[in-house]
LOFIMI-284975 format. One record per residue: residue in three letters; x, y, z of N, C-alpha, C, O, CB in turn. Coordinates in pm, whole numbers, padded with zeros to 5 digits, always signed. Last residue first. Glycine has a CB too. Layout:
<recs>
AlaXYZXYZXYZXYZXYZ ...
</recs>
This chain:
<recs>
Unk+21182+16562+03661+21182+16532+03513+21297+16477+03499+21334+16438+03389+21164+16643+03416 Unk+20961+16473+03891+21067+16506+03888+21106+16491+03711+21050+16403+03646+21140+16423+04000 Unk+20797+16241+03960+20694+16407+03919+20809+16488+03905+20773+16606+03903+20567+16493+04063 Unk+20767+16046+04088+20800+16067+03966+20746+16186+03904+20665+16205+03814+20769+15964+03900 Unk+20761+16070+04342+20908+16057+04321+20882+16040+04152+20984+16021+04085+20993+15910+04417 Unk+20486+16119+04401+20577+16223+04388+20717+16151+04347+20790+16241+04306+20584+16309+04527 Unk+20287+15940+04380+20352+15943+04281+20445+16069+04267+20478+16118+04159+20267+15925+04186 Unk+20047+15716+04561+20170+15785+04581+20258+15818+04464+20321+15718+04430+20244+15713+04667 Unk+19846+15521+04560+19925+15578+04453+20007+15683+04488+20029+15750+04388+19849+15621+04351 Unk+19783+15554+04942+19752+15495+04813+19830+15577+04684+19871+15691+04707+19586+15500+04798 Unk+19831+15453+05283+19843+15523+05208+19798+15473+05020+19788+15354+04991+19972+15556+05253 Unk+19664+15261+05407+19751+15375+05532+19786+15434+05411+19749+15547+05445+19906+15321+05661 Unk+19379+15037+05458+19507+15119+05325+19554+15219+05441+19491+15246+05543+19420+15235+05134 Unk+19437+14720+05574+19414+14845+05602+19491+14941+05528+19614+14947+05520+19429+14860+05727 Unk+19381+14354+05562+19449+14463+05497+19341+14610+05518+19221+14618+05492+19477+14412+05321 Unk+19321+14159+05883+19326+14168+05719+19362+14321+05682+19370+14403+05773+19166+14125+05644 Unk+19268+14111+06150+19151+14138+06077+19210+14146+05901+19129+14138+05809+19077+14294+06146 Unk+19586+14148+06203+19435+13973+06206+19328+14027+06136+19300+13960+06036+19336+13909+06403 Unk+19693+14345+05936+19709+14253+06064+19554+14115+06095+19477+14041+06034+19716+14394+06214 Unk+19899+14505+05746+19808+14412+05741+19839+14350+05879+19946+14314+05927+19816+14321+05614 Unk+19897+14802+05564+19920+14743+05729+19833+14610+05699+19724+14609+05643+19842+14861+05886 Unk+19966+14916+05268+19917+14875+05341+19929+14808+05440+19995+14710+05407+19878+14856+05306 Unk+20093+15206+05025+20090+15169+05140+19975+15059+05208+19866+15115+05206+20090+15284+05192 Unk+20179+15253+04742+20057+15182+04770+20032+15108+04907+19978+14998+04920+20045+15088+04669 Unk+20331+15462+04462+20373+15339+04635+20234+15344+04697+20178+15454+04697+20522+15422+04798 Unk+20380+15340+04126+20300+15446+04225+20332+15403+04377+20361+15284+04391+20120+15439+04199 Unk+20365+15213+03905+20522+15270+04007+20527+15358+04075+20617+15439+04099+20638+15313+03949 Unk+20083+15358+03761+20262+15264+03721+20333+15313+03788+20379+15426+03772+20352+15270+03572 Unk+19822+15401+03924+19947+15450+03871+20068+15350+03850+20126+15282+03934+19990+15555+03959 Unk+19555+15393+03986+19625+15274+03984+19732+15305+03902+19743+15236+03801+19549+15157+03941 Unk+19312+15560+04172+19375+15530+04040+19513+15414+04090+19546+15375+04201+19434+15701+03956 Unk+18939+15498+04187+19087+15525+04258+19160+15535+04140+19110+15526+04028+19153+15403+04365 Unk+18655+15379+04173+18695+15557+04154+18856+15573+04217+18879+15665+04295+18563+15682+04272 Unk+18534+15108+03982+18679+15147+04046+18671+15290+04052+18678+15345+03943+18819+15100+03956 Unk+18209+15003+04085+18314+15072+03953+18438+15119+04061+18431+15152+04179+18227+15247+03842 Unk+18183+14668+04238+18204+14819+04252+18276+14890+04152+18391+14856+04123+18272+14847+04369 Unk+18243+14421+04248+18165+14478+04116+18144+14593+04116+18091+14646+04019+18044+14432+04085 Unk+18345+14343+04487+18432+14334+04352+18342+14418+04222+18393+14463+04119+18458+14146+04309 Unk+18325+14617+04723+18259+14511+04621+18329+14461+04529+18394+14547+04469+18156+14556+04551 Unk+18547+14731+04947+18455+14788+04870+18429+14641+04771+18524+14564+04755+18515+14942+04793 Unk+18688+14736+05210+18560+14618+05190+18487+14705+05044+18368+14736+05052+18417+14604+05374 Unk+18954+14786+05224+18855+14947+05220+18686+14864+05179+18591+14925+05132+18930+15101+05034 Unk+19095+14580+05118+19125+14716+05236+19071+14777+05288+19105+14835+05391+19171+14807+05222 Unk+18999+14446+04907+19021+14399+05043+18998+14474+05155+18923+14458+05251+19135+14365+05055 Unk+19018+14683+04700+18872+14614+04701+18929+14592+04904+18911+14672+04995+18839+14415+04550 Unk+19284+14689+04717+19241+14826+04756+19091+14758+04835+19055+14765+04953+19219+14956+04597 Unk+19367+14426+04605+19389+14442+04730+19342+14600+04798+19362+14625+04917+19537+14408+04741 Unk+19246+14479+04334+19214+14336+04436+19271+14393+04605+19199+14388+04704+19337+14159+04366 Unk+19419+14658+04268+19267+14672+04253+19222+14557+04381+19176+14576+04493+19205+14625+04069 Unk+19660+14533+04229+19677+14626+04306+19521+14644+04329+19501+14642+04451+19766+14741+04250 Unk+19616+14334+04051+19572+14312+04171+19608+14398+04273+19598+14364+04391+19601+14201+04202 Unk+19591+14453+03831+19420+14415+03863+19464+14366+04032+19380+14361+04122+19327+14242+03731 Unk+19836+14590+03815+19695+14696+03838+19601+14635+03882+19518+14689+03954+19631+14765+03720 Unk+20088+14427+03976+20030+14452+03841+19898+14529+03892+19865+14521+04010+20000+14304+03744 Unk+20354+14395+04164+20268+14276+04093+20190+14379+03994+20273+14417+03910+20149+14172+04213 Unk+20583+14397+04447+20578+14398+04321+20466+14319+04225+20479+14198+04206+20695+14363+04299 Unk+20637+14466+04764+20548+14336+04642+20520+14407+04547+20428+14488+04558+20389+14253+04683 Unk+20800+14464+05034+20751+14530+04889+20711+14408+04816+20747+14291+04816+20877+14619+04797 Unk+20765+14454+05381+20830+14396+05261+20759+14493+05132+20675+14581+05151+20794+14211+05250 Unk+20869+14507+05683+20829+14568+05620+20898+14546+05480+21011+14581+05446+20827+14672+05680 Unk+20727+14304+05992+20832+14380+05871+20779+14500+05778+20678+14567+05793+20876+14265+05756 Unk+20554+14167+06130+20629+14279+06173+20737+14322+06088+20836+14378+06136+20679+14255+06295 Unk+20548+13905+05972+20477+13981+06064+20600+14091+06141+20710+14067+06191+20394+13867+06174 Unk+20648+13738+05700+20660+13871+05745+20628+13962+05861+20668+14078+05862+20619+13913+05676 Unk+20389+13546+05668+20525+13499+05663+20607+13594+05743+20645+13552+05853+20576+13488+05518 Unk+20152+13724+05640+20157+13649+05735+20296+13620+05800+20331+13644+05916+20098+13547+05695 Unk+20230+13870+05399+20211+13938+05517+20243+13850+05602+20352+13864+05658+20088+13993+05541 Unk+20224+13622+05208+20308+13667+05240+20344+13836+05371+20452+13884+05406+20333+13658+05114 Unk+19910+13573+05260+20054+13443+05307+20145+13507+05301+20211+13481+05401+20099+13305+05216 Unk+19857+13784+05145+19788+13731+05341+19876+13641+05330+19939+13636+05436+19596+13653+05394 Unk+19920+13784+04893+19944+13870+04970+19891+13853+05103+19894+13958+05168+19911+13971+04918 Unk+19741+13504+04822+19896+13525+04826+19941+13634+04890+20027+13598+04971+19954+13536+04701 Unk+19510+13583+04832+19573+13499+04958+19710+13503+04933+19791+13505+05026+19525+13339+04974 Unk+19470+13824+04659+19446+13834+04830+19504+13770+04922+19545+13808+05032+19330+13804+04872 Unk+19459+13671+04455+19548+13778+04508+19563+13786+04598+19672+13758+04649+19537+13876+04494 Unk+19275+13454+04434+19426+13413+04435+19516+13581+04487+19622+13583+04549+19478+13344+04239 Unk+19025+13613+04469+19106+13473+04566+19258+13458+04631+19320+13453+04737+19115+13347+04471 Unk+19054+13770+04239+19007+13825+04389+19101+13736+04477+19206+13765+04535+18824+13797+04432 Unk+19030+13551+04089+19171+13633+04053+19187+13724+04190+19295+13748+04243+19158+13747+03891 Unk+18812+13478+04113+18873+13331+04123+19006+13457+04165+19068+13444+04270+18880+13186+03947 Unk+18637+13665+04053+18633+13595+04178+18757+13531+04200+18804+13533+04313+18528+13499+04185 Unk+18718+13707+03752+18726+13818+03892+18694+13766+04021+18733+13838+04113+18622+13940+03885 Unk+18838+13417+03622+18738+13516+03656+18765+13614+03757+18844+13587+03848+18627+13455+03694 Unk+19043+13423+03349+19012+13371+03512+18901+13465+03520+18876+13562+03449+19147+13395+03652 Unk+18980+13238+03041+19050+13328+03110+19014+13323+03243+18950+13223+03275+19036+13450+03061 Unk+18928+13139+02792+19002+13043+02843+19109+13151+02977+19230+13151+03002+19093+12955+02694 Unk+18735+13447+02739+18778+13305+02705+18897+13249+02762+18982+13335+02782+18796+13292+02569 Unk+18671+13618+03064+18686+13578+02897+18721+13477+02891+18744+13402+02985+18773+13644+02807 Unk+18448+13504+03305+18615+13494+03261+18617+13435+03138+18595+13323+03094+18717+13403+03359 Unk+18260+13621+03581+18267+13668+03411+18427+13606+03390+18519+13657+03453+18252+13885+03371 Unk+18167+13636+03837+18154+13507+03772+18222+13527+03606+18223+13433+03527+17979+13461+03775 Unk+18158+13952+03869+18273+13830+03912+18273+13719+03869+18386+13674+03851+18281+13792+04034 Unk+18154+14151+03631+18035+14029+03662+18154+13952+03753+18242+13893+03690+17953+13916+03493 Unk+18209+14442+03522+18272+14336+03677+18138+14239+03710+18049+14257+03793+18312+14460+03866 Unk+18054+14518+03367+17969+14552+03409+18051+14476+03543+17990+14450+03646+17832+14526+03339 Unk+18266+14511+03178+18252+14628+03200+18167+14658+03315+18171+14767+03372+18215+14680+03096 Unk+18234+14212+03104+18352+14249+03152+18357+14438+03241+18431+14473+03333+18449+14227+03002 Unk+17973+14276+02994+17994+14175+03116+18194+14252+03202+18234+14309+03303+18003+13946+03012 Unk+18099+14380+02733+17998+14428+02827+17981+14378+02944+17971+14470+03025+17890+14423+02783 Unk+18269+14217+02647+18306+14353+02690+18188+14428+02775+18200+14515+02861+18343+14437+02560 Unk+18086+14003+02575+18200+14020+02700+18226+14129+02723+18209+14160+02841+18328+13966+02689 Unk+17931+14152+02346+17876+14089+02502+17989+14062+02612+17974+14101+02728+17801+13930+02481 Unk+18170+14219+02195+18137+14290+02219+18003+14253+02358+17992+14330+02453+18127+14343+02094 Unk+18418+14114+02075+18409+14062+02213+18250+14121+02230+18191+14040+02302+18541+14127+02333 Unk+18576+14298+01892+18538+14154+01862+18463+14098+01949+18417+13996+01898+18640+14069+01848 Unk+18505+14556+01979+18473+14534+01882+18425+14337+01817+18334+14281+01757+18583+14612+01833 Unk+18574+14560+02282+18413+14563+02244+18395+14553+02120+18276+14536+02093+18337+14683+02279 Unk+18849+14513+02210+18747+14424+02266+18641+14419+02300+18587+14317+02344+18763+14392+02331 Unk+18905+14712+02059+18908+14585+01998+18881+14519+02068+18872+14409+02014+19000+14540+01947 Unk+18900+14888+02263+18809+14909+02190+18789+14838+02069+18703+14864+01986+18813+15016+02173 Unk+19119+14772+02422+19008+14804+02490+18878+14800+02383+18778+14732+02403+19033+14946+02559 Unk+19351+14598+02224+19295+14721+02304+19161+14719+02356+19090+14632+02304+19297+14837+02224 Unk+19453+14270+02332+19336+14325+02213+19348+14528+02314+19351+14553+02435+19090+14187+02234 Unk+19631+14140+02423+19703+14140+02304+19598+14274+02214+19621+14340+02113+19708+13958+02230 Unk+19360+13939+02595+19512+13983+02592+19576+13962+02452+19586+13860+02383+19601+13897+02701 Unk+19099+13793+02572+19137+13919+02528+19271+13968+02496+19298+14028+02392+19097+13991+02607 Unk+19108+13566+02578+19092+13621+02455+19133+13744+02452+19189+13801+02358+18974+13614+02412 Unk+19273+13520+02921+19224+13497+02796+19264+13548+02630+19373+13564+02574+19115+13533+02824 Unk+19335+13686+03108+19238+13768+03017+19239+13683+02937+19201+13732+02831+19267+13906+02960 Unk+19416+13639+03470+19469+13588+03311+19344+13620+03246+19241+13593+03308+19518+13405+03282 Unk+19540+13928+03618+19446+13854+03582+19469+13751+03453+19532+13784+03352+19346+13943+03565 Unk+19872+13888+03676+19791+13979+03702+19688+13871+03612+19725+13769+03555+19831+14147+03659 Unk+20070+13715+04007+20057+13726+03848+19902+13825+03816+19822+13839+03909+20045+13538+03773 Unk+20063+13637+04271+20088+13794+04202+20061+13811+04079+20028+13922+04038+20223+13845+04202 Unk+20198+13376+04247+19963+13399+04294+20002+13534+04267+19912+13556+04187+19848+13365+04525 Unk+20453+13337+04216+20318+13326+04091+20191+13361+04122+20095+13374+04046+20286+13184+04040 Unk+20644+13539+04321+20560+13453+04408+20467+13437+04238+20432+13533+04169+20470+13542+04587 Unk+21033+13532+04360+20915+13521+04255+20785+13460+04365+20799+13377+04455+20963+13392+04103 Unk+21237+13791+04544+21188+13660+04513+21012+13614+04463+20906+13650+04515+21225+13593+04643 Unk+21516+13953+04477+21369+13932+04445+21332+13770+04484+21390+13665+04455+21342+13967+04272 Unk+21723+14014+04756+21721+13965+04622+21563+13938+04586+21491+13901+04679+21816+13830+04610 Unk+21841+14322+04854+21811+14207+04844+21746+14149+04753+21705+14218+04659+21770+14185+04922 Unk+21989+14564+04832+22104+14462+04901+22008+14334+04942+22045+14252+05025+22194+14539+05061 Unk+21846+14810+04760+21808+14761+04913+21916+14677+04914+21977+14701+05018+21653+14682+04950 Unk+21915+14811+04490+21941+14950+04576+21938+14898+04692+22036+14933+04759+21837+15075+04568 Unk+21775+14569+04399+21929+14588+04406+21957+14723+04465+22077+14724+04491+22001+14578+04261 Unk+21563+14586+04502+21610+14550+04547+21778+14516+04594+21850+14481+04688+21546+14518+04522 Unk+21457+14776+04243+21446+14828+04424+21505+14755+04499+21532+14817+04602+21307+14831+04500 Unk+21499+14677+04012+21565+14839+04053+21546+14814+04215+21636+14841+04294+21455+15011+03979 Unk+21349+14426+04069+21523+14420+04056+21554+14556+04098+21623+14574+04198+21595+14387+03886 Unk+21076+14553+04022+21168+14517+04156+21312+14505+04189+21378+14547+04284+21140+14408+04190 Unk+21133+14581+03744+21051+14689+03883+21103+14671+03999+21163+14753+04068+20888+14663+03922 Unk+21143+14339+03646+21250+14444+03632+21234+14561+03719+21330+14628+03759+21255+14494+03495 Unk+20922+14174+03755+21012+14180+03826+21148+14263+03769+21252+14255+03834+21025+14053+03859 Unk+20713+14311+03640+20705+14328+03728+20863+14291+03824+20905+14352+03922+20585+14273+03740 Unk+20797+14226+03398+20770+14373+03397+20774+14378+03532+20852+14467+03567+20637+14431+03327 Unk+20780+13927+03355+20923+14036+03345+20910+14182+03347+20999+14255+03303+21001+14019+03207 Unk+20628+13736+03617+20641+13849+03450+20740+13897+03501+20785+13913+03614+20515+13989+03390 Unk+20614+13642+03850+20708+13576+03801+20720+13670+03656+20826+13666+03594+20672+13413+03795 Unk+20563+13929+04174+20498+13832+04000+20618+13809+03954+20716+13881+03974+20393+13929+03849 Unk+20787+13969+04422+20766+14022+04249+20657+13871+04220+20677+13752+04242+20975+14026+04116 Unk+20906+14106+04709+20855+13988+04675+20784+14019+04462+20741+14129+04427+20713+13953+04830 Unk+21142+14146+04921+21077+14230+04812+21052+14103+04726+21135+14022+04685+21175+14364+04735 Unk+21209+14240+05267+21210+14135+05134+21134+14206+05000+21078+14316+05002+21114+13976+05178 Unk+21270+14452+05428+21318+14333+05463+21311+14203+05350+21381+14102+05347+21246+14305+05586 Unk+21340+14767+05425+21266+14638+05409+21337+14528+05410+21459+14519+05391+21196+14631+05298 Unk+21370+15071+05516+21421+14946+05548+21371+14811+05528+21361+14740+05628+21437+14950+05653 Unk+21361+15265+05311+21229+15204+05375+21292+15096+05497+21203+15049+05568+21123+15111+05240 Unk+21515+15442+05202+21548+15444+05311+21406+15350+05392+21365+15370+05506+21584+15603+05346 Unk+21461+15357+04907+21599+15338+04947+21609+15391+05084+21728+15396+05114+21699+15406+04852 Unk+21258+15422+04783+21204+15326+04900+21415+15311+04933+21455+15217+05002+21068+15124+04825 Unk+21311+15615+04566+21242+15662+04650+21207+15610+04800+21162+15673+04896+21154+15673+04587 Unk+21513+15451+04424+21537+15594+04486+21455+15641+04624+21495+15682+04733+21497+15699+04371 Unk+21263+15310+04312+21399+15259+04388+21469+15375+04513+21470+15376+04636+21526+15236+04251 Unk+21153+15461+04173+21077+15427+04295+21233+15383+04315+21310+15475+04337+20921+15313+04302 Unk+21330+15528+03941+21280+15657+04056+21195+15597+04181+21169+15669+04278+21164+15782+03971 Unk+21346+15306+03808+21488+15358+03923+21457+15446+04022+21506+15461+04134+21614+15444+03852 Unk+21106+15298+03730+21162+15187+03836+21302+15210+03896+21356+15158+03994+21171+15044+03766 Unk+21062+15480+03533+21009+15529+03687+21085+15367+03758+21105+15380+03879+20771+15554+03708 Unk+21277+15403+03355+21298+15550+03454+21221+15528+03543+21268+15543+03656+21262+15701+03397 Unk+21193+15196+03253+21278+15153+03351+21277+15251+03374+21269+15236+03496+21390+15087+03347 Unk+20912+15300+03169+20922+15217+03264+21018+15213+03359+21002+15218+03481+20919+15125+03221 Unk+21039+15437+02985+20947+15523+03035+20964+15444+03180+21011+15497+03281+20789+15532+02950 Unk+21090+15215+02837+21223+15344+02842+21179+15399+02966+21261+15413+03057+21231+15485+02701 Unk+20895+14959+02925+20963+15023+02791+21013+15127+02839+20944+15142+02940+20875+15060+02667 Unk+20938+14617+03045+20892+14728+03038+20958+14828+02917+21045+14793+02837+20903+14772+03168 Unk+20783+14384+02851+20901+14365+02933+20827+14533+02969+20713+14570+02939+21093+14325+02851 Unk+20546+14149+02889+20580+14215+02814+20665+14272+02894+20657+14240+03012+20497+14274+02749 Unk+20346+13818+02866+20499+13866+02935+20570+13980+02858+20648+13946+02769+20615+13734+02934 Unk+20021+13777+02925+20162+13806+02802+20272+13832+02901+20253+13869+03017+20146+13968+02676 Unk+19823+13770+03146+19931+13679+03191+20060+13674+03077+20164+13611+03096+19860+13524+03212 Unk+19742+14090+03041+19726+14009+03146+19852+13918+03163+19963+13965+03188+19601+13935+03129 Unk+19738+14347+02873+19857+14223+02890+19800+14111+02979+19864+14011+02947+20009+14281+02972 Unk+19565+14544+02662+19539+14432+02817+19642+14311+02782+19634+14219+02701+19336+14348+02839 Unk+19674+14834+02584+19615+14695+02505+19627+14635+02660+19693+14685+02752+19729+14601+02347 Unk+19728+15127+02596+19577+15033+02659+19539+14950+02595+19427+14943+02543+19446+15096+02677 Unk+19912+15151+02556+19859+15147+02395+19729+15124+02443+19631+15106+02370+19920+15020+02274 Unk+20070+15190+02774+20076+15343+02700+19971+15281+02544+19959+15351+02443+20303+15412+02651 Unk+20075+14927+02775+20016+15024+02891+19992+15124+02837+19876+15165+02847+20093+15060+03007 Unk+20279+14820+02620+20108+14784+02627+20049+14856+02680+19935+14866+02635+20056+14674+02687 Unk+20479+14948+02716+20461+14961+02582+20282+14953+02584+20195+15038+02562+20553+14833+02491 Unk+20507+14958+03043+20497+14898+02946+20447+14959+02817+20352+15035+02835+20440+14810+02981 Unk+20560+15100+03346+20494+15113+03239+20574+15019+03155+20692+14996+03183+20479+15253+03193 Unk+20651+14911+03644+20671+15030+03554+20573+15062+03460+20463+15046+03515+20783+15017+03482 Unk+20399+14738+03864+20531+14755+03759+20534+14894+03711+20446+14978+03730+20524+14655+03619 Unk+20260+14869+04182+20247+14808+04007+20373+14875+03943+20428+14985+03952+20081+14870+03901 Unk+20338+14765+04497+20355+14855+04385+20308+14787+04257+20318+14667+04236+20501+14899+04372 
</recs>
């Protein structure tokens, strides 16, 4: 799953590795997924060390009767320069990165930031170590949009530099089977449990 919504989210400023908490909007949909995986039977529920991602989880685990536990390779892309900037303050100050950045150069990592290869890497293997750990369960992972992205890319062999046509909903459920060959989507953004007012 990706965290709740955030303040940043609703401003399309790019949080990457900032630690922003979630905002009103957020903790509602993180009780409403809670609600929603309260008959999943899972067995662990794994969170990014941010506080958005793991207030997301806390709702689901404390409904389940287990306890979060932090993985750091979940963390969402580190952006560097950018984080903190909206989108259109980063073609303003940025404006060749923003272009690179737009064009998914995988080699591309704003200033003192990760690259889309490197962030590809680290997602992927952390979610294959924690599948692995898990074989035959059924756990929740809690983490953020670029690597909900990272693991669709995995699923479905689409390119890292492929334009994204999916969506990537806050606290959306994001079904995947993972076995020897690696991650198979069985379901994606799922967002009826927040379609309730």
């Amino acid at each position: 799953m990706r965290h709740g919504e955030t303040a940043w989210n609703a401003q399309l400023r790019i949080q990457g590795h900032t630690d922003i908490a979630l905002n009103e909007t957020g903790r509602w949909q993180a009780t409403q997924l809670a609600q929603a995986l309260a008959d999943e039977g899972l067995h662990a529920v794994y969170s990014s060390d941010l506080q958005r991602a793991h207030a997301t989880a806390q709702a689901v685990a404390a409904l389940a009767g287990l306890a979060v536990r932090h993985e750091p390779g979940l963390r969402e892309r580190h952006f560097g320069s950018f984080e903190g900037r909206t989108f259109d303050e980063i073609a303003q100050h940025h404006p060749l990165d923003a272009q690179r950045w737009r064009r998914r150069e995988p080699t591309f990592a704003p200033g003192n930031g990760e690259s889309l290869e490197r962030f590809y890497a680290r997602s992927v293997d952390a979610c294959s170590a924690l599948a692995e750990r898990h074989r035959g369960q059924t756990i929740l992972v809690v983490a953020h949009g670029g690597v909900l992205d990272c693991l669709y890319r995995a699923a479905t062999r689409v390119a890292l530099d492929a334009p994204r046509s999916w969506q990537l909903g806050n606290a959306t459920v994001n079904r995947l089977l993972h076995t020897e060959a690696g991650f198979t989507l069985v379901g994606w953004n799922d967002n009826r449990h927040l379609q309730t007012a």
